[in-house]
N, C-alpha and C positions, 0 to 999 in steps of 0.2 A: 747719117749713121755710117760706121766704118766700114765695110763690108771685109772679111777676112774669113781664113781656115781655123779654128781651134787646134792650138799646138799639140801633137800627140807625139811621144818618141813609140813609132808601134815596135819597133826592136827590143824594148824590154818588154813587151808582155809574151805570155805565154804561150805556147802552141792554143792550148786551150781557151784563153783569153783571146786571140787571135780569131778562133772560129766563132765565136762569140760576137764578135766587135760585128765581124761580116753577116753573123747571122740575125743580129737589131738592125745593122741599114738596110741588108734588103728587106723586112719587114717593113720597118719605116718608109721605106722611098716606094715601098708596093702601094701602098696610101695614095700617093699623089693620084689626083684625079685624070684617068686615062686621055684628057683630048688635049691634055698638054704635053703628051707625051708625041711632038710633033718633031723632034730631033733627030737622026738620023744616029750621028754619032753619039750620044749620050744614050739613045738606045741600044746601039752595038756596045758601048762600058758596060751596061748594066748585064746583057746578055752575057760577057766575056767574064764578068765577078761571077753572076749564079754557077756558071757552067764551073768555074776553078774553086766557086768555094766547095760545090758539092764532092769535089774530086779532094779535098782536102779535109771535109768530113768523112770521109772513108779513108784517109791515109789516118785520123786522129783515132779513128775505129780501129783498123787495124793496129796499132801500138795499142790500144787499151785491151783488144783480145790477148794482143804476144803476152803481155804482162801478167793478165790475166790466167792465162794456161802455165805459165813460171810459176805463178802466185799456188794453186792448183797442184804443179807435179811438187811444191814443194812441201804442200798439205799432208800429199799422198806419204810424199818421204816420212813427213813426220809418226805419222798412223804407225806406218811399218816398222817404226825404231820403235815406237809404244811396245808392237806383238812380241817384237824381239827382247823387249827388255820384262816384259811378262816370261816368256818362255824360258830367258834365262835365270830370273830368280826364283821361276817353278824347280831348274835344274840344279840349283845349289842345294833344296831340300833333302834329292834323293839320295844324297850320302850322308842324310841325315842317321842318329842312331836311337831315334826317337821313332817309336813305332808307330805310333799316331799320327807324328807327320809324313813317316812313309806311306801309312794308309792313307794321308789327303793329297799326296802327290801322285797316288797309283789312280785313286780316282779321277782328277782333276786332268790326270796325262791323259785318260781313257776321253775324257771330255774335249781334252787339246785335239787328241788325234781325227776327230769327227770335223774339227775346223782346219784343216792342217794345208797349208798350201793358201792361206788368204795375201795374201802380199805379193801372190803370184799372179790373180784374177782380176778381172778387169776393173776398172774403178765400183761402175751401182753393183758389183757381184761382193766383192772385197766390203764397201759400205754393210753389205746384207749380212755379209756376215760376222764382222764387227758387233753390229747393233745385234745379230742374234746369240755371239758368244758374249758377250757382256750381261745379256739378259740371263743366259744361261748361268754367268757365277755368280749374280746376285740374286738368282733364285734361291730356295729354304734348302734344296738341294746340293749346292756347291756353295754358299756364303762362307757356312760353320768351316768348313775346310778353308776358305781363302782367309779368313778373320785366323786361324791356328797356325797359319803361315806367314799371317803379318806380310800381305803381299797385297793388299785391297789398295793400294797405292796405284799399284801397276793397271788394276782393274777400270780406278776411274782414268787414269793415264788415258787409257785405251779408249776409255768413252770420251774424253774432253780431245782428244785427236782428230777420232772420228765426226765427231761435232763439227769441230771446226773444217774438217774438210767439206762436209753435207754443205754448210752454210757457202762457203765459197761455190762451190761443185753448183747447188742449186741457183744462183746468182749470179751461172757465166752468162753471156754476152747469148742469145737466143742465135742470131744472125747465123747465115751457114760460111763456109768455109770462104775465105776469099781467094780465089784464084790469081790475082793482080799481087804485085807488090809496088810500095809504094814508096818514095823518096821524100819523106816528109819536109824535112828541109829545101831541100828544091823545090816543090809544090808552096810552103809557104813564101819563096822568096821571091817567085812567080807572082803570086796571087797578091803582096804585097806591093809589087811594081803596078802589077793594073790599077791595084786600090788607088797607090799612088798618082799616077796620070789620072785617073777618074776624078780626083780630090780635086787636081790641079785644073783640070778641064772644066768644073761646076765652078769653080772661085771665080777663073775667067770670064767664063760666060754669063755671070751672076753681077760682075763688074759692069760685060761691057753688055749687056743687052737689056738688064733689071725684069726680067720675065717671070710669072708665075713661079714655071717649070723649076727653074735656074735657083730663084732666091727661095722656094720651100725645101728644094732638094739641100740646098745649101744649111737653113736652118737644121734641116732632118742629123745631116752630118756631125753639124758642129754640137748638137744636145748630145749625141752619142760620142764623141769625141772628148766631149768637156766631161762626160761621168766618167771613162776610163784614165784620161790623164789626170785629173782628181783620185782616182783609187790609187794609182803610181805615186803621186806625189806622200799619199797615206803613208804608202809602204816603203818611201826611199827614208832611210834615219837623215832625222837633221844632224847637220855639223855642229856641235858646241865650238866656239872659240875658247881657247882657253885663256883666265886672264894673267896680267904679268902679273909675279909677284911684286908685293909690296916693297917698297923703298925705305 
């Protein structure tokens, strides 16, 4: 039998695919049966991968928080263009010459002014009160006036904004602040080299020794290696040739 590496280009996969890959072999190679782990130097690889991938799962954390809080202030933006574009089509009423709708914008203003300043307060304060002035114009109390104004547009505006910030808002990252920043690209390119001589180190040793340790770490490798270059190969487009034209 041949003994070899399964070919991977790990350069095309993803930051994320990347911590992935790292995080099935050490799983995998945790398996091996402890009293074969009599190596010296294959046990310093394996220490030197845990220790950089863990450092790399927290640079991949941190990018999905930044993005995360972008994703977030820009929810918030949205909310606030909602309040703003309620407010100002409440404003265009009041020069109305329609008494009725003078009377549902002198209302409705008296209602504004009790929420007045939300775009100013902090995100759960701003939410609370979204969700309680929304409630407010669709109650039997302020509907009739928002439906006279033909402005219920803006109303659910306001609530599908707010929605969508909740959703997000609720579904940030729990973790607390990370004090550290991180070079993610430098750390993968690090953690890549190890991988690399670690690869290269079991192929060898798996060659020249044919040892338990050497040829299960070896297969462990190469099952995880053969599923992500099989996904790659998925995702690259084949080339059509195109053929000559006819004669």
């Amino acid at each position: 039998m041949t003994i070899k590496l399964e070919s991977l280009r790990t350069t095309d996969l993803t930051n994320m695919e990347v911590g992935q890959l790292m995080n099935r072999h050490l799983n995998d190679l945790s398996t091996i049966d402890p009293k074969w782990l009599t190596d010296a130097p294959y046990n310093d690889y394996m220490k030197q991968l845990t220790n950089k991938s863990a450092i790399f799962q927290k640079a991949l954390a941190q990018v999905r928080k930044n993005q995360e809080t972008e994703k977030i202030s820009i929810a918030d933006g949205n909310r606030d263009k909602a309040l703003d574009a309620f407010n100002r089509a409440l404003r265009l009423y009041a020069v109305s010459d329609e008494p009725s709708e003078i009377e549902a914008v002198r209302i409705l203003g008296i209602l504004m002014g009790s929420h007045k300043n939300l775009a100013r307060q902090n995100y759960e304060a701003e939410t609370i009160g979204i969700d309680k002035l929304v409630s407010d114009l669709e109650s039997a109390n302020y509907s009739e006036k928002v439906a006279l104004l033909n402005i219920g547009r803006y109303v659910a505006r306001m609530k599908a904004a707010n929605q969508n910030f909740k959703t997000l808002f609720s579904g940030r990252m729990v973790t607390g602040a990370m004090t550290e920043t991180y070079d993610v690209q430098a750390i993968r390119k690090e953690l890549l080299k190890q991988y690399s001589d670690f690869t290269v180190y079991v192929l060898a040793m798996a060659k020249a020794l044919d040892t338990p340790l050497f040829n299960t770490a070896l297969t462990l490798l190469n099952t995880a290696r053969k599923y992500y270059a099989d996904m790659l190969a998925r995702r690259t487009p084949v080339k059509v040739a195109k053929e000559k034209p006819a004669v």
